[in-house]
Biopython code that builds the backbone (N, CA, C, O; Angstrom):
import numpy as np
from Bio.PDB.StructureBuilder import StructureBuilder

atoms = [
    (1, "UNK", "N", (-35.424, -21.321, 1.942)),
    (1, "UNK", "CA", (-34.216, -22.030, 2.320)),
    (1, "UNK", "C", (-34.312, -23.511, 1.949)),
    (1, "UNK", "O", (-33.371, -24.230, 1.614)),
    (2, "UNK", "N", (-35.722, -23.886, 2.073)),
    (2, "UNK", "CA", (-35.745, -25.382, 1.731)),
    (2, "UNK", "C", (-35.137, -25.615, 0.238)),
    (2, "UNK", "O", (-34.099, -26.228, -0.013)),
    (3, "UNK", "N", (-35.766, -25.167, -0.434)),
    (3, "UNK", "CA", (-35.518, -24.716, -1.980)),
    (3, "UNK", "C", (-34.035, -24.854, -2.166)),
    (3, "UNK", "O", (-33.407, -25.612, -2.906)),
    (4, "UNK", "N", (-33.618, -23.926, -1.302)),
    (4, "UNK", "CA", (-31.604, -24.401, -2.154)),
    (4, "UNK", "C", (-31.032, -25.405, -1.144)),
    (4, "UNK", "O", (-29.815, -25.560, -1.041)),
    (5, "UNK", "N", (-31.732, -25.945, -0.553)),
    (5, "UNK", "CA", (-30.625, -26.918, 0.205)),
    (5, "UNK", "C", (-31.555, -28.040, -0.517)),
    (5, "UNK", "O", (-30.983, -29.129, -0.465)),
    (6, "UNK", "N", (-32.952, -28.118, -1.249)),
    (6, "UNK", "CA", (-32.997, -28.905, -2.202)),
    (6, "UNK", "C", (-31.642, -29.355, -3.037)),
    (6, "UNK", "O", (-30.906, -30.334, -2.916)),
    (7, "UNK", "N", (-31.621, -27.953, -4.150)),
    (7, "UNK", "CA", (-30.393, -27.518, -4.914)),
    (7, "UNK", "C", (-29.480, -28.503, -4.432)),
    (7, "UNK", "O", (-29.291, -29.707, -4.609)),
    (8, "UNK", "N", (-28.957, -27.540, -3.735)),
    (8, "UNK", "CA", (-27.314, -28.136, -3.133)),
    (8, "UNK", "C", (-27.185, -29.574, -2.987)),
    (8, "UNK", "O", (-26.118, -30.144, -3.216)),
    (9, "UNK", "N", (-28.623, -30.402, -2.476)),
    (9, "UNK", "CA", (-28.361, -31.442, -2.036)),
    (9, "UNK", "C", (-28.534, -32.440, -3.536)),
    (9, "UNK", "O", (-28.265, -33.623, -3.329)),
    (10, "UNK", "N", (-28.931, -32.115, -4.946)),
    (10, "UNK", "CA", (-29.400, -32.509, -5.689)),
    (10, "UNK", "C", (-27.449, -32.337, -6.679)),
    (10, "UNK", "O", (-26.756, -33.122, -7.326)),
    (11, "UNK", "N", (-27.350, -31.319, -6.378)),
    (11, "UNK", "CA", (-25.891, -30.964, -7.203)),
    (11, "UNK", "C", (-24.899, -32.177, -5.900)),
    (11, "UNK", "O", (-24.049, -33.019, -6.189)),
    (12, "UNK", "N", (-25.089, -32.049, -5.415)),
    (12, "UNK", "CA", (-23.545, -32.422, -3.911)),
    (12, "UNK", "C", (-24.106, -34.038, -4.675)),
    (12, "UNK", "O", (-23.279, -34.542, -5.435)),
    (13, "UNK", "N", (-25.290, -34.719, -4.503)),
    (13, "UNK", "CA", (-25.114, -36.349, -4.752)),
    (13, "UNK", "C", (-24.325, -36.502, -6.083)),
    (13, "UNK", "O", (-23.375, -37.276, -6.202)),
    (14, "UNK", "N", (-24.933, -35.469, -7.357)),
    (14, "UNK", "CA", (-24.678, -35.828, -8.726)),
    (14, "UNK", "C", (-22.959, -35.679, -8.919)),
    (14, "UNK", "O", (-22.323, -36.478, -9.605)),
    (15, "UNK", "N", (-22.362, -34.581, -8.232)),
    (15, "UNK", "CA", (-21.153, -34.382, -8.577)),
    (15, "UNK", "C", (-19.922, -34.068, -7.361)),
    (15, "UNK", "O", (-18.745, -33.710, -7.377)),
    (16, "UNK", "N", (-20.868, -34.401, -6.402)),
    (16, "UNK", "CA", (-19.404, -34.678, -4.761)),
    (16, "UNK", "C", (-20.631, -36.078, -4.029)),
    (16, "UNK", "O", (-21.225, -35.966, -2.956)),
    (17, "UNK", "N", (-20.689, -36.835, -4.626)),
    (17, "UNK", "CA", (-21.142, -37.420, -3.710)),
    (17, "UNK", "C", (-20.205, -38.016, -2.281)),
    (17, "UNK", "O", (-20.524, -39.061, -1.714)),
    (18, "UNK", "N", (-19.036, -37.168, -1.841)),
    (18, "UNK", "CA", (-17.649, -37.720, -0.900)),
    (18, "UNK", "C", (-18.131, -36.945, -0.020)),
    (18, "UNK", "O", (-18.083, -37.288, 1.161)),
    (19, "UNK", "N", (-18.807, -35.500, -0.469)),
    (19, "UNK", "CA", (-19.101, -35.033, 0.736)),
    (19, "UNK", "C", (-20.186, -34.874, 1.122)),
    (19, "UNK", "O", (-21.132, -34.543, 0.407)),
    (20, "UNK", "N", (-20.250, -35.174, 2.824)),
    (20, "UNK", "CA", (-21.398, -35.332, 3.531)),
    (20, "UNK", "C", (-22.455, -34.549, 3.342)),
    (20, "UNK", "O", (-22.168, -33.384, 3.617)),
    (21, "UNK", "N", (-23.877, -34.724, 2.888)),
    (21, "UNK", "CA", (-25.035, -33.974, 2.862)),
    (21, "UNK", "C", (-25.002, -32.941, 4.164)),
    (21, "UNK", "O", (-25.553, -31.841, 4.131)),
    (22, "UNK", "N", (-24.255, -33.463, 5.349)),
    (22, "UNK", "CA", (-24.647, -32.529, 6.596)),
    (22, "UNK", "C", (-24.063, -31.418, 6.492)),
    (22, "UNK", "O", (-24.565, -30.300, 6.606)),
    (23, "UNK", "N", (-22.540, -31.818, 6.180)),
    (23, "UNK", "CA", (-21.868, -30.759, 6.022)),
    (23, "UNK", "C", (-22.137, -29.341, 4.929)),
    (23, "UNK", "O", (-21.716, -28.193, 5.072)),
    (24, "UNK", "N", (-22.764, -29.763, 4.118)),
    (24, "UNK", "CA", (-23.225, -29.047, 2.917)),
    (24, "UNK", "C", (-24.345, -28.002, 3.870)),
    (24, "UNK", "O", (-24.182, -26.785, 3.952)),
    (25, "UNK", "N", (-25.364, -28.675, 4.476)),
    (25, "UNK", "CA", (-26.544, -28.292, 5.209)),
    (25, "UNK", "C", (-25.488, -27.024, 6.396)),
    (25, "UNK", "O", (-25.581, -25.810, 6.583)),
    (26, "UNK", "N", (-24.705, -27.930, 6.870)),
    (26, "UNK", "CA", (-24.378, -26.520, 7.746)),
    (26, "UNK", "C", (-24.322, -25.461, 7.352)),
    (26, "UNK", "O", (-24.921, -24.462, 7.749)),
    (27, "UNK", "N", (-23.190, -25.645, 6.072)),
    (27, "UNK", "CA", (-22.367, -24.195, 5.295)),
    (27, "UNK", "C", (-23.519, -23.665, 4.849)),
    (27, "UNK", "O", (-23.670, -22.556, 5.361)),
    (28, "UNK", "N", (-24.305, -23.923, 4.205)),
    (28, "UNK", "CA", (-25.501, -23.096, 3.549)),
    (28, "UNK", "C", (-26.315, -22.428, 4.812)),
    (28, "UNK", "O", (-27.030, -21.437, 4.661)),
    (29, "UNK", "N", (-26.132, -23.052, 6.012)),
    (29, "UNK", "CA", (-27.326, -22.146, 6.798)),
    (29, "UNK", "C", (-26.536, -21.541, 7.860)),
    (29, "UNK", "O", (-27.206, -21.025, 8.755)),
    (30, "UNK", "N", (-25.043, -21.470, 7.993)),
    (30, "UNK", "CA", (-24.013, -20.862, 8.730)),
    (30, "UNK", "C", (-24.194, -19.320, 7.495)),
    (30, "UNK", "O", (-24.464, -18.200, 7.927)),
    (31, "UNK", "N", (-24.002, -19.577, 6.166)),
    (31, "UNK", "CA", (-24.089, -18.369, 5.431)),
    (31, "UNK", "C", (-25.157, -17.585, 5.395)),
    (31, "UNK", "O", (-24.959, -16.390, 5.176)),
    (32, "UNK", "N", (-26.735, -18.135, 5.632)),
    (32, "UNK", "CA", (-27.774, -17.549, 5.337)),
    (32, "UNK", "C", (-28.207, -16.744, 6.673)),
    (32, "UNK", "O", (-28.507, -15.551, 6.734)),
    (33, "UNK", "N", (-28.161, -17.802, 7.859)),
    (33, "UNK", "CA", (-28.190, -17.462, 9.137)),
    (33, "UNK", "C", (-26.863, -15.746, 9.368)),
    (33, "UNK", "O", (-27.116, -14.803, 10.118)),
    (34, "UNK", "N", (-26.052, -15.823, 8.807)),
    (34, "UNK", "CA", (-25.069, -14.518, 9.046)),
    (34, "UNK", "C", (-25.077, -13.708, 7.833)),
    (34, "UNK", "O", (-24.142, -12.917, 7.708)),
    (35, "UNK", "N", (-25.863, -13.756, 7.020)),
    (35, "UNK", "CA", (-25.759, -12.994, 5.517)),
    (35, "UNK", "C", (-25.047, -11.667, 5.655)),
    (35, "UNK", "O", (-24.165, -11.270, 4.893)),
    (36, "UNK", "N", (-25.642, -10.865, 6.972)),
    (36, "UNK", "CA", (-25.219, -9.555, 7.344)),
    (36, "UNK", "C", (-24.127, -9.478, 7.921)),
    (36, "UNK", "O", (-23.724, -8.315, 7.902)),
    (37, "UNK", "N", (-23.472, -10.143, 8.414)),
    (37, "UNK", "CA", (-22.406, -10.310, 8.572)),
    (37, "UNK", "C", (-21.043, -10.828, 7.682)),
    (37, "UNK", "O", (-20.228, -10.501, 8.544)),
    (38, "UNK", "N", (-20.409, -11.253, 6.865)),
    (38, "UNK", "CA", (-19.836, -11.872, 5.810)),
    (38, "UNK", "C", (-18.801, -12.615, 6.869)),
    (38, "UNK", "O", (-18.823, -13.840, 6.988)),
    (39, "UNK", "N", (-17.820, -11.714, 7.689)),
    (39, "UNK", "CA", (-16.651, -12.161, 8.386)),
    (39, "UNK", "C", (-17.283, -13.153, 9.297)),
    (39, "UNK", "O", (-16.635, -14.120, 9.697)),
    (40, "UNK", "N", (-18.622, -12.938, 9.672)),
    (40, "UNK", "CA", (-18.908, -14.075, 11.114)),
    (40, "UNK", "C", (-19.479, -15.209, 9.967)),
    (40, "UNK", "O", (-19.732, -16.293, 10.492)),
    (41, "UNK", "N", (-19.663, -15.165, 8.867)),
    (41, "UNK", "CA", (-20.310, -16.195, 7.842)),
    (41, "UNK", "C", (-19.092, -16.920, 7.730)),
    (41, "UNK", "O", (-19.081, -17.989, 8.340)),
    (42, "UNK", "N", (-18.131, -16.630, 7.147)),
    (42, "UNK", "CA", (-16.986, -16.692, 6.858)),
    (42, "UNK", "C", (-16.515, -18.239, 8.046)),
    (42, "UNK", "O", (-16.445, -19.408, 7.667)),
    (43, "UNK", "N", (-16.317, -17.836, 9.175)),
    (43, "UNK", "CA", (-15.841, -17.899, 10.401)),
    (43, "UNK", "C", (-16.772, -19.326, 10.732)),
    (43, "UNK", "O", (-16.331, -20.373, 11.205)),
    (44, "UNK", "N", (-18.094, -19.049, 10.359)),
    (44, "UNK", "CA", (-18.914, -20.453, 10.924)),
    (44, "UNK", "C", (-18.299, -21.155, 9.460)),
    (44, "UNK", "O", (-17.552, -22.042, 9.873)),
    (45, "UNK", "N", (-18.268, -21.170, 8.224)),
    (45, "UNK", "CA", (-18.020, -21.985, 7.425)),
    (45, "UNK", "C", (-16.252, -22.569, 7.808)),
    (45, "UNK", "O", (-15.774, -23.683, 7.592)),
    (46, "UNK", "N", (-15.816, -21.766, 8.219)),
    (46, "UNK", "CA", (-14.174, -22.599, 8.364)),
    (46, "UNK", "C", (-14.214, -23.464, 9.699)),
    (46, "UNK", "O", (-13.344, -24.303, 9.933)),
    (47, "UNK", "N", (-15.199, -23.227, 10.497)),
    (47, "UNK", "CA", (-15.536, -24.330, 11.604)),
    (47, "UNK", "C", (-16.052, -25.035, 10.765)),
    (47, "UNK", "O", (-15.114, -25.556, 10.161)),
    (48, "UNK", "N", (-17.143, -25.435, 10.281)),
    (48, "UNK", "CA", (-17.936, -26.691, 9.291)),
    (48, "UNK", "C", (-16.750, -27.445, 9.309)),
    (48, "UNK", "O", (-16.434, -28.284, 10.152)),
    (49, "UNK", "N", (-15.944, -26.988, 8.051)),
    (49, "UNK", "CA", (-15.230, -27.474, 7.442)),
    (49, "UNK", "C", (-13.811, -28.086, 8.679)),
    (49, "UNK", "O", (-13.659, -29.196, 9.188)),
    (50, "UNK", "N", (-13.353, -27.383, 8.754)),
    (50, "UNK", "CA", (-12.479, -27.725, 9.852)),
    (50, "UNK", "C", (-12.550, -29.040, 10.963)),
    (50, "UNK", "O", (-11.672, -29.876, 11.176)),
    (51, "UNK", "N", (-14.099, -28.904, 11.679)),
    (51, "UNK", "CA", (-15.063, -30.045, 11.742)),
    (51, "UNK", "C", (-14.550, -31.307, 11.669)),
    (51, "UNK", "O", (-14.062, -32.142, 12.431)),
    (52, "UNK", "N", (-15.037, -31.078, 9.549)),
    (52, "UNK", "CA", (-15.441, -32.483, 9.388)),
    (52, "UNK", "C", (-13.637, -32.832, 9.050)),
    (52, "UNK", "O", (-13.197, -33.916, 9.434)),
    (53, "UNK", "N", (-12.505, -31.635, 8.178)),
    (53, "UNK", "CA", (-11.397, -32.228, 8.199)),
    (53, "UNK", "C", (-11.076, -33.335, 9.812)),
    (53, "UNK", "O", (-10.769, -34.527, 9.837)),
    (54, "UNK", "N", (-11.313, -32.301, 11.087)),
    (54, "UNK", "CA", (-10.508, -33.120, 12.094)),
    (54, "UNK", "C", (-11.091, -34.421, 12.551)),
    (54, "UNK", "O", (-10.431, -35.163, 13.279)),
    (55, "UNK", "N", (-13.006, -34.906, 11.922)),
    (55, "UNK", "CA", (-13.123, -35.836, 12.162)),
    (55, "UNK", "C", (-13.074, -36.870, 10.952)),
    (55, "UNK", "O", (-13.701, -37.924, 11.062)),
    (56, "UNK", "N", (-12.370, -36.603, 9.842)),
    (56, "UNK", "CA", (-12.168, -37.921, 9.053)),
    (56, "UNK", "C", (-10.459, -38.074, 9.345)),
    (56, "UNK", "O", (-9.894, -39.141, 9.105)),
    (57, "UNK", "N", (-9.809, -37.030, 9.821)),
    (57, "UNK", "CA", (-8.157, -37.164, 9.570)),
    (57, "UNK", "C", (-7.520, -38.242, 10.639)),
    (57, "UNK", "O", (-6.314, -38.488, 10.623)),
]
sb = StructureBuilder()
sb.init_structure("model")
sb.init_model(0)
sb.init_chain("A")
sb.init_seg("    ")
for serial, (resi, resn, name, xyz) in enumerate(atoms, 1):
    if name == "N":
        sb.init_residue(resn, " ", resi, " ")
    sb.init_atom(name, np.array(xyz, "f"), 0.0, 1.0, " ", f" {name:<3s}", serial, name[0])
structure = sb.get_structure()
């Protein structure tokens, strides 16, 4: 897991650096943490996101 949130965090500076490293960190371990599940994966990523929309809006 360390390994792709390396990744992610190496891609997110070079080409979103707008969005938050944390937020990135959630979605990747809301998906990995529920793999077996898709709909409850699903469900933690639209909270992340949702989240951070209602705290920059």
């Amino acid at each position: 897991m360390n390994e792709l949130l390396a990744v992610l965090e190496e891609i997110r500076s070079k080409e979103f650096p707008d969005v938050p490293k944390e937020m990135v960190e959630k979605i990747a371990l809301s998906q990995y943490d529920n793999q077996d599940d898709r709909n409850k994966a699903r469900t933690g990523t639209m909270q992340v996101i949702a989240e951070y929309v209602n705290k920059i809006g």
